[in-house]
N, C-alpha and C positions, 0 to 999 in steps of 0.2 A: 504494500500500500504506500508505503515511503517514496518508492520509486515514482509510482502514479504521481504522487502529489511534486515529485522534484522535477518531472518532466512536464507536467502544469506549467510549476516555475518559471520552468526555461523558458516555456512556449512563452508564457504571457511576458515575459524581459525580451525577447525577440518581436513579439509585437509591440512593446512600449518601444523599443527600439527605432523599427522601423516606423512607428508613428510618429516619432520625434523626430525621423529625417524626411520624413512628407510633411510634416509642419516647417520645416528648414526651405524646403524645398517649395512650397505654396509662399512663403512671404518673399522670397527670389523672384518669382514669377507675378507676384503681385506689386513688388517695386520696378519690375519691366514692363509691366502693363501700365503703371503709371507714367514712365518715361514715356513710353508711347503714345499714351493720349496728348500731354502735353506738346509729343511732336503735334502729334495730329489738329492739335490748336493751332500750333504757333502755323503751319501747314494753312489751315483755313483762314488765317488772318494773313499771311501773305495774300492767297486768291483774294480776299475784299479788298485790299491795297489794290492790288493788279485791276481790279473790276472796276473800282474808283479809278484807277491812273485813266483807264481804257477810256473810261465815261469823257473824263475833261479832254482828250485825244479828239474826240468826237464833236464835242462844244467848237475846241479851236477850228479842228476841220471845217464845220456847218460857218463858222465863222469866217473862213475864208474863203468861202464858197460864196459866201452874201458879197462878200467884198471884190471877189471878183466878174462878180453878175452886176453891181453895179460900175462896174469903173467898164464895163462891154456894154453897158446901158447909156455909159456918161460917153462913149466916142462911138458909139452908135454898132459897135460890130455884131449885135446878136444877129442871126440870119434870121 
């Protein structure tokens, strides 16, 4: 019966064991996950930059579009 109960033992230090290197092993994985979102932030807030940049891209353009419709209005060249 000794034996039963010292092979228990074992078994159950081999699973505290290995519980304790999946809990090692979950907070690794859980501080990379976290690096990762924060990429994946910093990632999303680049593209609104870029969408914003695009946007004013577009303003200037439309802006020099007016300006050149009118200066082919003021010397008469529209066909």
């Amino acid at each position: 019966m000794e034996n039963v109960e010292n092979l228990i033992i074992e078994h159950l230090r081999a699973i505290r064991a290995d519980v304790s290197s999946i809990k090692d092993d979950m907070r690794d994985v859980k501080n990379r996950m976290a690096v990762l979102e924060a990429a994946i932030g910093g990632i999303k807030r680049d593209q609104g930059d870029i969408y914003t940049e695009n946007a004013g891209h577009h303003v200037r353009y439309d802006r020099v579009i007016d300006r050149i419709e009118r200066i082919e209005r003021r010397l008469e060249l529209q066909g």
